[in-house]
Structure formats: C-alpha cells, structure tokens
N, C-alpha and C positions, 0 to 999 in steps of 0.2 A: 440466537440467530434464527433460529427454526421457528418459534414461538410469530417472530414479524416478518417472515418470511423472506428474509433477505437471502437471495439464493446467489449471490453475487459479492467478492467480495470487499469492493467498497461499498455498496448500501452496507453491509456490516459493519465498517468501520465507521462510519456514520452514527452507530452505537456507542459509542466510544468516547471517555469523558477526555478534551484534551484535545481533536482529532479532527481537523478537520481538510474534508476531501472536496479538493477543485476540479472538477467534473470540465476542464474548461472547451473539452471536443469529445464527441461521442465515442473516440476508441482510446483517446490519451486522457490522464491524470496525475493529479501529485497529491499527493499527501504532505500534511504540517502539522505540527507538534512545538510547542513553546516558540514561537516564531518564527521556525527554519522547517524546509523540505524535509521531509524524514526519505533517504537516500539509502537504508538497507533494510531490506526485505529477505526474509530466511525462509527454507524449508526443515522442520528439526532441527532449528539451532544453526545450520549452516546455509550459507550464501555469502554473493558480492554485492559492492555496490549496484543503483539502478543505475543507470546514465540518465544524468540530470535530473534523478528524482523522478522521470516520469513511469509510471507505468503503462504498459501495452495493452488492452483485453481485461477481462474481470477472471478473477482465478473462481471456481465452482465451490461453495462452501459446503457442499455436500462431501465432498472427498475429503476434511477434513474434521477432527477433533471439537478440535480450537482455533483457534484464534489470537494468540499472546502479544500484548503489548506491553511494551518496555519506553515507558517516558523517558527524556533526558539522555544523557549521554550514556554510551554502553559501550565503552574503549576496553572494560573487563573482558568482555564477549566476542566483542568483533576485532579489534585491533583495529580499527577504522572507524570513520563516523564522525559525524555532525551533533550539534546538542539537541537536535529534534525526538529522536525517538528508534525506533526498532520495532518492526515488525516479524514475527514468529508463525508460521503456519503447522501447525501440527497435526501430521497424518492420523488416519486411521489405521489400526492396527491389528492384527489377527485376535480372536479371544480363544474361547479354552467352551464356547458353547456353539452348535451349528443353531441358524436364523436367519434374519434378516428383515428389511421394510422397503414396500415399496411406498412411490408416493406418487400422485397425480395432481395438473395443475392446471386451471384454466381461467384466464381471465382477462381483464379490459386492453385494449389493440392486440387482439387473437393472440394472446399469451399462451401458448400451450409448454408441457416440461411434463415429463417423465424419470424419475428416479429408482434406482433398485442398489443396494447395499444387501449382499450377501454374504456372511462367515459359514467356512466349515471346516470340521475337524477332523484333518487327513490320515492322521494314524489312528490305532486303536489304544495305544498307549496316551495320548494326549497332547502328548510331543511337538506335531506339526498339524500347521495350520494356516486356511489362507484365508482370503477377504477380494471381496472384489466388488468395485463402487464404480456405476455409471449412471447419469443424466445426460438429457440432450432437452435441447429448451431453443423454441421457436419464437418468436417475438416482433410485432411492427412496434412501433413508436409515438409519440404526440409529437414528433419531429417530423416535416413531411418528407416522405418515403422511404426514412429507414424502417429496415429489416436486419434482425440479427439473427444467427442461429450459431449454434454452442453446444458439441459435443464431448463430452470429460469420458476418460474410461480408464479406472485404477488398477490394478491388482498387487497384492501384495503375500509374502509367504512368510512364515519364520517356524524356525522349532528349532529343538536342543540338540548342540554339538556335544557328543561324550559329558560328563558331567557339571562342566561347569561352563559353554559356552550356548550359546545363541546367537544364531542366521538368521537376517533379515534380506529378503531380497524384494524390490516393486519396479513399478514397471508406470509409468504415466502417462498419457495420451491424451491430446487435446488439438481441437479443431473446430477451430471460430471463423465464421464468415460476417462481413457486414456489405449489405447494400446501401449507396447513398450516407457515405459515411459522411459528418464534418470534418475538416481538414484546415487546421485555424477554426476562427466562430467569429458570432456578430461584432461589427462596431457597430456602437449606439452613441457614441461622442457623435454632435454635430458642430460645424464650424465655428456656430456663435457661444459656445460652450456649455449648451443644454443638451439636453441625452433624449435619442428617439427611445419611443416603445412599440414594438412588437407583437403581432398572436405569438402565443406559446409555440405555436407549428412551425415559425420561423426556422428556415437553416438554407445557407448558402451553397451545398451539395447541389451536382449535377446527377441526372441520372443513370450517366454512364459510368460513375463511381463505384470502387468497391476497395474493401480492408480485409484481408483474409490472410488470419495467420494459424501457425499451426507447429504444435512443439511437440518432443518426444522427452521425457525424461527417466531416467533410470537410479536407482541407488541399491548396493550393496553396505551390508552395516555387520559388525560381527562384533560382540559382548564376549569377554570372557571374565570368570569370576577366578581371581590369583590368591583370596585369601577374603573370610568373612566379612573384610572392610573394605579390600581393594580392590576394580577391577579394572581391566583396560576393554579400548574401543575403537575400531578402526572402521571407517565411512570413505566410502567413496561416491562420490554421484556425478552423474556427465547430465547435461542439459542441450539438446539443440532443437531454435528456433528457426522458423525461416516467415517472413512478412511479401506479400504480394499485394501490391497497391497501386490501383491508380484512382488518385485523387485531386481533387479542384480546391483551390487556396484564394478566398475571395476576399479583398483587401483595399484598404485604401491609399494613397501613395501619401498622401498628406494627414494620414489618422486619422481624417474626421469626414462625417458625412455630410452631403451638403443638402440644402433647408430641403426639397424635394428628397431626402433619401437618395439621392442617388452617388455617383463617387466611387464605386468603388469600383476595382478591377479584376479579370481572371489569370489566375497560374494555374496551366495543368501540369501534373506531376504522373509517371509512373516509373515505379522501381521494385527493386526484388532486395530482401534482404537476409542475408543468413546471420546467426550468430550462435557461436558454441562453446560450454560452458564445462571448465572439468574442475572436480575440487577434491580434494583428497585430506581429510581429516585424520589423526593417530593422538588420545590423549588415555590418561591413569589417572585417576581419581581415587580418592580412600581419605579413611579416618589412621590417627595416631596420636600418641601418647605425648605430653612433657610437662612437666612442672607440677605434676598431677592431675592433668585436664587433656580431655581429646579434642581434636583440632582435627581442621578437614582440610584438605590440599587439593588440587586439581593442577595435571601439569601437560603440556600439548604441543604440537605442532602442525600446521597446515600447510598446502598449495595448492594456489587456484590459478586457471587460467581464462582467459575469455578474449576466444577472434571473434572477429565481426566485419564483415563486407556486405557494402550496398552496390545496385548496379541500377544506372539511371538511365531508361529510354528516353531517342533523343524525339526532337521534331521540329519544325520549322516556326522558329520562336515570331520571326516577323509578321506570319500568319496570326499564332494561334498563344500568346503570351501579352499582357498586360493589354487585352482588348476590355473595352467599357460595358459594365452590364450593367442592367434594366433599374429602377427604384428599388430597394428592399420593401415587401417582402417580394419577392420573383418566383416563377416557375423550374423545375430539373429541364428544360431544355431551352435554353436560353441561350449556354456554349456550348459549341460544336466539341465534339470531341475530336482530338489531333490526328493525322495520320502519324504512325509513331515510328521513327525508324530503329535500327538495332542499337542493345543497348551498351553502354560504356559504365566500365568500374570508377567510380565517383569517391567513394572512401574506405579505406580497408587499412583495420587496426587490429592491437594485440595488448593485454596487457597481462602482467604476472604478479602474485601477491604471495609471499612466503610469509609465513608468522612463527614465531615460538612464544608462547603465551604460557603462566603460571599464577597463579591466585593460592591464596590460604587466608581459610577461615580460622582466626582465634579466639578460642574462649578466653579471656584475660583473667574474669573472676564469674562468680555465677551472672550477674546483671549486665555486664561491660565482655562484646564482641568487636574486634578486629576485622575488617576485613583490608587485605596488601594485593594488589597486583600487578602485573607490568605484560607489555607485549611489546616485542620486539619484532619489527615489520620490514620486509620492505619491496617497491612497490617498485616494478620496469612498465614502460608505458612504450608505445610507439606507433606511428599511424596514425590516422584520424580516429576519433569517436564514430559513434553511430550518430550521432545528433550532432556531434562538433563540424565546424567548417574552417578548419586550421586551415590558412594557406603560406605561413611562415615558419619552417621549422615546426612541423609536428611533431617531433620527438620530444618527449618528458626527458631530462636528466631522470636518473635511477632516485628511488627516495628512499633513504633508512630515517626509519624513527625509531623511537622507545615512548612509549605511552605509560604513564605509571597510572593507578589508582589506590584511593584508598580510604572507607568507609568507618564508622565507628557506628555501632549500636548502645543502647543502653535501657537496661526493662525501669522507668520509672516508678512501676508499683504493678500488678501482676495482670492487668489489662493496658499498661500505659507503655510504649516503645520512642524512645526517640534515637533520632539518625542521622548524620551528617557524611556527607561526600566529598571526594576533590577527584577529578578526573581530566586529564589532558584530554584533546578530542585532534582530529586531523582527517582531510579527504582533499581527495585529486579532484580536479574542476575539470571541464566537458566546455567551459565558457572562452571565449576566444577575445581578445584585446582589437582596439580597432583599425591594427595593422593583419591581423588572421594567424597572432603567435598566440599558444593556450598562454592562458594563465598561470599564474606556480598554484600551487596546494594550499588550500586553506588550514590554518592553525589556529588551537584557542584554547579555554579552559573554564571548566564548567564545576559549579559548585552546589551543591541542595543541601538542605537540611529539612526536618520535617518531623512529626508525631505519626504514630498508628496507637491505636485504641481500638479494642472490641468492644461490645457491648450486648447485654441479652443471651448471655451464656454463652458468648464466642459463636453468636449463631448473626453478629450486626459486627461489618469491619468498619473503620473511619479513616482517612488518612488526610491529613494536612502538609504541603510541602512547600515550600520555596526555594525560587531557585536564580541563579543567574549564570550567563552565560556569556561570554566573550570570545569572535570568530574573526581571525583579521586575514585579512587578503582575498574576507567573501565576495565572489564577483556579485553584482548587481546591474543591472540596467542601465546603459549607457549612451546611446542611440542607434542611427542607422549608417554604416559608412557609406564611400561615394561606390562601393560596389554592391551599396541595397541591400548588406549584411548586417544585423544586428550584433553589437558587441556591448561587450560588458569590461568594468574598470572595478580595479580592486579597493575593496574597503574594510573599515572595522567597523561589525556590527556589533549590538549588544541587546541581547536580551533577557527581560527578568519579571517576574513576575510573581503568583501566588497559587496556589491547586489545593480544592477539595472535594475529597469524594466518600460517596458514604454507597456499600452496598452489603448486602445479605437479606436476611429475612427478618420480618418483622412480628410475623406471628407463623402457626404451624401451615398456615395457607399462603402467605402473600410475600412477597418477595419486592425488593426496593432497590432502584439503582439511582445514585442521584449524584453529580459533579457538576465542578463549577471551576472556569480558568481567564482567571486575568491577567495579560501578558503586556508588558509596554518592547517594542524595538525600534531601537534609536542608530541612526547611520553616522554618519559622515558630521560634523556642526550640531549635533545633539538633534539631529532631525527626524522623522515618523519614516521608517525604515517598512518594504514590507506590507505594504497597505492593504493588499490583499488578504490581507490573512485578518480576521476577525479578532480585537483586543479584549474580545470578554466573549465564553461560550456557555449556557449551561444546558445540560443534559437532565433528562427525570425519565424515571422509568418504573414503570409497576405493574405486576403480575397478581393475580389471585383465584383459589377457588371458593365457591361458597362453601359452607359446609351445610347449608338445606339442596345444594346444586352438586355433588362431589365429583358430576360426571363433566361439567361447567367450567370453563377457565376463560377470563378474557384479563384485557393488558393494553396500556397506552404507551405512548412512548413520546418524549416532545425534545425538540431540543430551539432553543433560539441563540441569536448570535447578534453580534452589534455590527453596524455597517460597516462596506470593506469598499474599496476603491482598488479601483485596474488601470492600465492605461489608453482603454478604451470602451470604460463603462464604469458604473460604480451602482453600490447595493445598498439599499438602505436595511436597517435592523430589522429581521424578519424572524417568527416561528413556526415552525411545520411542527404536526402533529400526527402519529398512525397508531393504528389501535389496529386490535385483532381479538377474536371470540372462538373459540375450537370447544367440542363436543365429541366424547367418548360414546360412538355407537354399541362398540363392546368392547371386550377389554383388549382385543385386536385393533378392530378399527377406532376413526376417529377423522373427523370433518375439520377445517378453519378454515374463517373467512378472514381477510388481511383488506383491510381500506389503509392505503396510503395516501397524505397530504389530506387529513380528514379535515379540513377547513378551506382546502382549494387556494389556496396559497400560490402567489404569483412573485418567480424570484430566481434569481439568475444564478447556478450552480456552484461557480467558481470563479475569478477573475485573477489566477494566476499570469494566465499568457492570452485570454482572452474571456468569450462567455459565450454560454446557451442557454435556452430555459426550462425549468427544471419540469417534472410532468406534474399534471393536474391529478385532480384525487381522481383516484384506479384504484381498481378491487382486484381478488385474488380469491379462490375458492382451490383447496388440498383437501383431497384424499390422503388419507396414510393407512398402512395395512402392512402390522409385523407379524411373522409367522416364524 
C-alpha cells in the first residue's frame, strides 16, 4: 500500500486480486468479490454487517497494519455473510522500541497530506507502551469542484497486567468533509439506446453541496494467558457515526437522456444522520491432546448492537423538486438551493446480533487436517435501515440460525496443499419489495475447493481455487414503483467460477504479485445476473531493487477487467496501469514519486448503482523520514 501510495482505503483494495471497487459517487461505494457485494467489513476481527454493502468515506491506511482479505464465504468468522468476501482492517499496535515516520505529500489537483506515526515506551520496565498515528490530507479533484479534506487521529496503549495478561486500550477519530459531493452520478443511456460521452470533469453536483461525516471510535481488549496453550479474550468496542448532508440528486424520470443531453431532473436532499455501534466479544482458544495428536479449538460468544436515525429537512417541493436542468455537462449553479425548513425524523432503526460460535482444528494424521465449525446466531431487527425505505411493516421477525462449516486439508507432497470447504452462508437485506415490506434474509451455500503450492524455498506461494456459490431470496433489481421508490424482487443467484494467484518473491530483490478471477453469475432462467461486476479480472504486480542501485526501488502495478454493464451506462474492457520509483536519500530518509493511470486511461469507475469518471494520470511526490 505505501509502496503505490494508496493512502485510502479503497485505492488499496484495488490491489487486491478478486476485488473489485465500484466507486459509483464520490463519497459512496461497494465492494465485490466472486459475484456478490462483500457486506462485512471488520476492525481486528470484529464488525457488523455494512448496510447494503455500501461504504461511507475511505478509511486512512496509515492507521493500519494491514489489510486482510478473506475470499468466499466466512460463516467460521462472522456468523453472517454472503459468499463474497470479508474485509479485515488491522490496527496498529504498540512495539516494545520508541520511533516513528513522518511523511509528506504533494501532488496533481493541490493534493497536500501530512502523516506522523509515533511509538513510545512508557515504562522503564518495558511493560507499557503506546502509539499514536495521525494524517490530515487536502485534496480538489478531476471532478469539477470537489474538495475533500480528511483528518484520522489514532491512539492506542497496552502493557502487562500481573503476569500473564495484557491491556489494550485505543481511541479513533475521524473527520471527513466533502465539498460538491456527487450524490447519484451520470446517465449516459440516451433514448435511442447509444450512450453519451463526457470530459472526465463531468459531475452533476451543485455548489451548495457538501458531505461531512465524522466518527468517534473506541475499543478495549484484555489477553489473559490460563496455561502455555490456552488463553482467553475479551473486546469490547463502541463506534459512533454521525453524516451531515446536503446534497443534489440529478436524474432522469425516464433513465435515459435525450439526443441534446438534456433530461434530466433535480432532487435536493438535506439530512443528518447518526448511527451507533456497540459490540462486545468473549472467546478461549488453545491447543489439546487426543488420539495422540494436538488439536486446536477456539470457542466464543458475541453481542452487537447498532441504532441508526436520519432526520430529513423539509422544503417547498413544488418550488424546488424535479425542476428541469441544463444539457449535461452544466455549471454548480444552475439550482437554486431550497429554503429549508425544520427537520423531521424520516427513519430510525435498531438491530441486535447474539452469536455463540466454536471451531476445531484437527490433526486426523500427519497430511490430513479437519477443520468443523458452527455458529449459532440470532439476529432482532426493527425500524427502518439507514438506506431502507420500508413503508410496510418494517419490523423483521427475530431470525435464529445455525451455520455449520466444514474444511478438509491435505499436504499432497511437502510443497503441495489441497483443500476443500462446505459452508452455509446467510444475511438480512436493507432491499424493500414493491409494496415497501423488507425482504426476508437471504440464504445459501457455498463450496471451494482448491491447491496451494510454494515454490523457491517457501519464499513463492501459489494458490488455485474454485468455487460456487448459491444465494436465494437475493434481492436484485426490480424497478420503480408508482411512489418513484426503487424496489427489489427475490431470487436465486448462483455463482462460480475459478481463482489464481501467485505472490512472494522471486529473487532476493524483486517481489511478484500476480492473480487472475473468472466468475460466471446467472439469475433467474439461467440468465447473466449482476452485470456490473466484471467476469474476468487480472491483477500483476512487481516490485524491485537493483543490486548496482541498492538505494533504487521502483514498481508497476496493472490490473485490467472485461466490460461490465449498469443500468445506466456500460464499460467496455479497459486497463489502468501505476508505477512508482522511491529513492533512499539516507538510511532515515527517502523520496517516491507515484504516477497513477500511467497511460491516461478513460473509464468509468463502477456501475453498481450508477457511474463517474475515474481520474486521469496524476502524480504524487512523499517525503518519508523515521527517526
């Protein structure tokens, strides 16, 4: 991530072989993985579902670790979930040396970003210690007139309780603003069923727009070691969000635009939203004995909770609602901004998620592993979503499930692994029918099988997989009712496909990331389900130093994808390319320069729920300097 400077972290996931991020408005996205939304997102292991998959804001990849992706279904982990995928964020952490790096950044549309990562070491014993990670990162756009700014600020402490435990305590803060957000994005369907084109700077924002959210999160964690094998862990973390917006929603009543570009209409929106987030983890893990073999267990229990209310300012719809604006591309002052009067609670929800969850790993024989788990769940819902617009019985009946899984390994020969899965999968829908009664939950059952291979002294991994997947009662796209509400109708999807990915190092200099995913999903009449989402992705990636350069490092990065279709634009097969070159001034500092879209590539982000255009090639110039 640092290396292509993705200081954001979907450009990071963009890394990602399997992965691909629908960018489809400037402050919302989704993510997809083998043909479906990937719907949870963790911090450490723990988290809730997203609502509808989408995410809010880019999270700071400075404040973390890593990055962990989890392909496929992960019903082991979450007790929840779709067969897309899992996202893992994982912190930074106190060390045991005082330090730190700062970083500076400066680049194309006045890109400016300051970073500092701090550790020190509070006792004289060793014991305790903390960390403390902030960026703040300024930014205009190739969109005209956004402006983003993005303030992160971490801290975190730990050290040893009497001999055998350890305290973790952190603290999160974050404060994002956007001017001139998009809110929806272009149609480019015209009525006679060819598709306009655009400048890149396109976007249907007003310039009385803005998106300004702002969260606070906290977690306490406490380790304690009960015996050389066993220990327990108890997590608690609370999260609250709150969103301020008022934004412009520029649209066509008929989908499509007409030969002049013109067609389309304005909605202004402003609203406030809160949402608060409490989750309390308690599991033991350890090793033990039987048959003459150790075996690993892990056994748990959770509860999570998350309210959420929006409050929508009113205004005089007959003035300042579905009035006709200019040809695309248009000017930020084209609609008037409303007078707004005071606001009214619009939707306010609750939901609750209890699990008991247990896994064991078995050794069967030296080559042949076990893996058995189950979670036992269940899920209270009531009120609207944040994104839902229930207006029939929004209340969920309560939902108990049982998810089992269960894995088998086997070492083919002492670099050769193969593996096969079965895991049930299940998640609550946010999608509403075209009377405005939610959906029921989706159900299904997901299977891989697959090789892993090293190679090169365990210093080159391989991995081959296949997989399918079967989700019924998946809402999908349905159309628009007679109250101008989009709903969705239930179906069986299916999807399957193949994955390869090859990464490690290739010599004592150069480093290899390379994958490749070809997915088919089919709906309803065996039909192309999901068109959005790209049926073949590959990803290449390479790093190196010379060895007559050792101070030298640069690095490409490419990924192309096959065309994708939306339902109000479509993309044809495209690939973006970024490279970056960085320079050891001394063994403190050190220089990179990051060109991204190094062929200036013209291609519209995402076309989940709509589209924008992605940026042309921009540069990026870091300082770094650890001390």
């Amino acid at each position: 991530m640092e290396d292509f400077g993705t200081t954001g972290s979907n450009d990071a996931l963009k890394l990602s072989t399997g992965v691909t991020v629908n960018q489809y408005e400037t402050n919302r996205a989704t993510f997809s993985a083998r043909g479906f939304e990937i719907q949870l997102t963790q911090i450490d292991g723990l988290g809730m579902t997203n609502d509808w998959g989408t995410v809010i804001g880019k999270q700071d990849t400075f404040l973390f670790d890593k990055i962990e992706l989890i392909r496929g279904a992960n019903g082991l982990l979450t007790g929840v979930g779709n067969a897309s995928g899992t996202i893992n964020y994982v912190r930074k952490r106190p060390l045991n040396a005082d330090g730190g790096e700062v970083q500076l950044t400066g680049g194309s549309y006045h890109f400016k970003r300051a970073a500092l990562d701090y550790n020190k070491v509070l006792s004289d014993d060793g014991k305790w210690a903390g960390r403390v990670v902030m960026a703040h990162e300024d930014k205009d756009s190739h969109l005209r007139a956004l402006n983003t700014k993005r303030t992160s600020l971490y801290g975190v402490v730990d050290g040893q309780i009497g001999e055998n435990g350890v305290l973790t305590l952190g603290v999160n803060l974050r404060d994002a603003d956007q001017d001139s957000p998009m809110w929806g994005s272009l149609t480019l369907l015209r009525g006679d069923g060819s598709y306009a084109e655009f400048d890149v700077s396109t976007s249907t924002s007003q310039d009385w727009t803005f998106w300004n959210t702002k969260s606070t999160s906290a977690f306490i964690e406490y380790t304690h070691l009960l015996s050389p094998n066993w220990e327990a862990k108890l997590t608690y973390n609370i999260r609250r969000a709150e969103d301020d917006a008022r934004l412009f929603y520029a649209f066509s009543p008929t989908g499509a635009l007409n030969a002049d570009n013109t067609g389309l209409v304005g909605w202004p929106y402003y609203g406030y939203t809160e949402v608060d987030n409490d989750l309390i983890d308690a599991n033991i893990n350890g090793d033990f004995d039987a048959f003459g073999r150790e075996h690993h267990v892990i056994a748990g229990v959770s509860y999570s909770t998350q309210k959420t209310f929006t409050d929508a300012y009113q205004y005089d719809t007959e003035t300042y609602q579905y009035q006709p604006l200019p040809a695309v591309p248009y000017g930020g002052d084209v609609y008037p901004e409303p007078e707004w009067f005071p606001k009214q609670r619009v939707s306010d929800g609750e939901q609750k998620l209890t699990r008991l969850y247990a896994a064991t790993h078995l050794s069967v024989t030296d080559q042949l592993k076990a893996i058995a788990g189950i979670n036992a769940f269940k899920l209270a819902r009531e009120g609207s979503s944040r994104y839902g617009s229930a207006v029939v019985d929004p209340n969920y009946p309560d939902t108990d499930e049982q998810s089992p899984y269960f894995g088998l390994t086997y070492d083919l020969t002492d670099n050769i692994l193969g593996y096969v899965s079965y895991s049930d999968i299940f998640q609550n829908q946010d999608q509403t029918d075209i009377n405005g009664a939610y959906l029921d939950p989706m159900k299904g059952v997901n299977v891989e099988a697959g090789l892993k291979a090293e190679w090169l002294d365990q210093r080159l991994l391989t991995t081959l997989a296949f997989f399918t997947a079967e989700q019924q009662g998946l809402g999908i796209y349905g159309g628009v009712n007679e109250a101008q509400q989009t709903y969705y109708v239930p179906a069986d999807v299916e999807s399957k496909g193949v994955e390869l990915e090859v990464v490690g190092r290739v010599s004592e200099h150069a480093r290899v990331a390379f994958g490749v995913t070809s997915i088919e999903v089919t709906g309803p009449d065996d039909e192309d389900a999901a068109k959005w989402i790209p049926r073949t992705t590959v990803n290449a990636r390479f790093d190196t130093r010379l060895p007559a350069l050792p101070k030298f490092k640069f690095g490409f990065n490419g990924r192309w994808q096959s065309e994708t279709e939306g339902r109000a634009a479509e993309q044809d097969a495209y690939f973006v390319a970024d490279a970056f070159a960085s320079y050891d001034v001394t063994e403190a500092a050190s220089l990179r320069l990051n060109i991204n879209n190094l062929f200036d590539e013209k291609y519209l982000e995402g076309l989940a729920y709509g589209a924008i255009y992605a940026a042309p090639v921009n540069g990026l110039l870091t300082f770094s300097y650890q001390f």
